[in-house]
N, C-alpha and C positions, 0 to 999 in steps of 0.2 A: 521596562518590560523584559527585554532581555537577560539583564540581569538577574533578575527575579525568577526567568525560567531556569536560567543554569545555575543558580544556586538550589533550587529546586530538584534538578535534576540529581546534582551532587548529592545532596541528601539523602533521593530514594537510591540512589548505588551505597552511601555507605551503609546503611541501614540493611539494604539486603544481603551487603556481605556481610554485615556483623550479624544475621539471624544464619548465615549459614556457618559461621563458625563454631553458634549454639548448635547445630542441628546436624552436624553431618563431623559424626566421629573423626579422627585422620587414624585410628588403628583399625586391624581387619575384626570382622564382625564374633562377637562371642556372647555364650549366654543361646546358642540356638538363633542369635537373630539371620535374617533371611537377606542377604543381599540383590537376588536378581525379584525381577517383576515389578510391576506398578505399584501394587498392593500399598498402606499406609504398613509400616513397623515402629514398633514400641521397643525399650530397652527393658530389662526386665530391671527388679530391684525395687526401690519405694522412689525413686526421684521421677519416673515418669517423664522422661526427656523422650520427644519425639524425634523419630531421624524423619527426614522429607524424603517421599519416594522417589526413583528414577526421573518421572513423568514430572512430580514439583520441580526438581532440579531443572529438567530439559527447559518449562516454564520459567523460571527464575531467571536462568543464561540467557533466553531470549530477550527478558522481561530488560533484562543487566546493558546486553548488546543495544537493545531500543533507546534505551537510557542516553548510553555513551554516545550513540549517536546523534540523537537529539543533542546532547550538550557540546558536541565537534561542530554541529549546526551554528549553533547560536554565538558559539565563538569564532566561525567562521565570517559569518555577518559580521560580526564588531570589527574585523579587519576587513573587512570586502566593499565598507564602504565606499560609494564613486565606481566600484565594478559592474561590468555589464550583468552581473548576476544580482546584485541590491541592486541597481536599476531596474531591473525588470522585475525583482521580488518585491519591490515598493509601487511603481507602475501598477504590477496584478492584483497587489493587495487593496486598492486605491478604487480600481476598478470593480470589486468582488464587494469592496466595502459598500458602493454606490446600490449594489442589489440586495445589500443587508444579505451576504456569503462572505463567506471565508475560505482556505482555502485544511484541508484535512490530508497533515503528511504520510504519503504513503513510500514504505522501506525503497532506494533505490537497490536492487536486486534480480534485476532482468525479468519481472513479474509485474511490473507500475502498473501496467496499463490495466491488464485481468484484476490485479489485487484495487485497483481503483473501482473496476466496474462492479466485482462483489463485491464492496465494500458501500456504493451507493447504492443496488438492491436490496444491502440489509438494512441501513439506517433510511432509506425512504419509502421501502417497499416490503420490510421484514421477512424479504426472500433470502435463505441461507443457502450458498451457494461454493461452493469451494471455490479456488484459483484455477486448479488446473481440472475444475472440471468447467468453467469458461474458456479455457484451451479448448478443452475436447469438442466443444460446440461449435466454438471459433471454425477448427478445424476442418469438422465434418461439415460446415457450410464452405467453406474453401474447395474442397472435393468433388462436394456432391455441384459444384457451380463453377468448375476447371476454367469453362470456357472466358466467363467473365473475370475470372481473378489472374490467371496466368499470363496473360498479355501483359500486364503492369510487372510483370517481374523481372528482370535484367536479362538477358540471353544467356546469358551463363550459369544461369539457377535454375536447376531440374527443381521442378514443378512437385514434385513426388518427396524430394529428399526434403525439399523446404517446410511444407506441410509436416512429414514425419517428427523432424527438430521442434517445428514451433509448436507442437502436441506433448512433446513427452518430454523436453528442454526447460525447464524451468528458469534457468538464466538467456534463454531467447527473447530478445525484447520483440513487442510487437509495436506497428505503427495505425499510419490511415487503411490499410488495406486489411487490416486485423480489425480495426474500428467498426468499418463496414459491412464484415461479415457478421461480425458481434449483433451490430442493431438490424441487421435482414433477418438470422437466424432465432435471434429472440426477442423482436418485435420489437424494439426498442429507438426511440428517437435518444441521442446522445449529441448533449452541446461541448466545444472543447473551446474554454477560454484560451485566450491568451493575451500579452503585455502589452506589444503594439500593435496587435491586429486584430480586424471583428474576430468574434466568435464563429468557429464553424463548424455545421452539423452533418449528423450522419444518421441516416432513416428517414431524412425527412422526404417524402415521396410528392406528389404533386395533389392528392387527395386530403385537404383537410382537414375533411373530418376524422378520415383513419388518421391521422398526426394524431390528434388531439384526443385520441384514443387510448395512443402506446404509453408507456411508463417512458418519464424524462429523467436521464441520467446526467450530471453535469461534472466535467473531468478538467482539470487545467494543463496547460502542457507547459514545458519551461525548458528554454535553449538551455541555458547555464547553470541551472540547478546544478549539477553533477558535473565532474570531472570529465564523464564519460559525453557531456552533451545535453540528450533530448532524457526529458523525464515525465511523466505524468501524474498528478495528484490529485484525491475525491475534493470535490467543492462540496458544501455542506451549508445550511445555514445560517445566520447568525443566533444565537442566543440573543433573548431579551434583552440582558445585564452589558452586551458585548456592542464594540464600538468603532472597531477596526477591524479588518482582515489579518490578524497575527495567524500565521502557523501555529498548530497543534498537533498533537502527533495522539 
């Protein structure tokens, strides 16, 4: 299985580099064509070669970077075997598989947690939601509920600067205390798997009926995923045809 994805992976990078070397001149532009702006441009002449706008480009490098990443993934597993990080990404996968879920990689990039939770609004709830406008919610419940959020913050963290960072910070990772305002603020019940421990939630209030009312979001957390630590990932659920909990990204 592994295999199979990083060979795959390889393929969609070379492939997109070889259509950008069709599509993206290396001389400066002539003939009138238009370099700045989104727009689609055409070369003039009977060959009818298209260049790929700004905006394709920006998509592609991303498209490119996601690729490499996943496949730095996958070769990292092949050597990680017996490490506390394939322990517990076997362990979760084992445990995900038992609920017919999987688990859905989300970029580590100081956004897990937000780009986890839009990303289960949209494929369970078809709510489209940006990242950092899940910040801003986050936040504004943070604020507007000083009394109850501030006490859990270390004595050396102004209350005011922390909020400000975690709003407009995009590499500011968030934790349980970001969780919490998330499902107060937008009504939401949120399960967070994990490898060796129950699962545990946030929103769930003492009314069950209102539970059983709110939209359930399911997130996994992982000590070792990342170099850096703590990471968060969308759970999602199994396709028909699927049998295990492999990572997809």
């Amino acid at each position: 299985m592994e295999a199979d994805f990083e060979k795959k992976c390889q393929e969609e990078i070379q492939q997109i580099q070889a259509q950008e070397k069709i599509n993206c001149p290396t001389g400066p532009a002539e003939n009138g064509d238009v370099e700045d702006g989104d727009e689609d441009v055409y070369n003039g002449g009977d060959t009818g070669v298209r260049k790929i706008s700004k905006a394709e480009k920006r998509r592609e490098k991303k498209r490119l970077m996601e690729l490499e990443r996943n496949r730095r993934i996958a070769e990292e597993e092949k050597q990680s075997e017996g490490r506390p990080r394939a322990i517990e990404d076997q362990l979760l996968k084992k445990k995900l598989a038992e609920k017919k879920m999987r688990i859905h990689q989300i970029a580590a990039d100081g956004n897990c947690l937000f780009s986890a939770v839009a990303h289960q609004l949209l494929t369970r709830y078809g709510e489209t939601i940006s990242v950092m406008e899940v910040r801003r919610r986050c936040v504004h419940h943070l604020r507007q509920n000083r009394e109850d959020f501030e006490p859990f913050l270390e004595e050396s963290v102004d209350f005011d600067e922390y909020c400000s960072k975690m709003e407009t910070d995009p590499s500011r990772w968030g934790g349980n205390l970001e969780l919490r305002a998330i499902s107060q603020e937008m009504e939401l019940l949120i399960t967070v798997y994990q490898a060796q421990a129950p699962p545990f939630e946030f929103g769930n209030g003492p009314d069950t009926e209102s539970n059983s009312e709110k939209r359930h979001l399911r997130l996994s957390y992982h000590h070792h995923l990342i170099w850096t630590g703590a990471h968060y990932n969308s759970v999602v659920d199994m396709r028909p045809d699927e049998t295990d909990g492999e990572s997809v990204s």
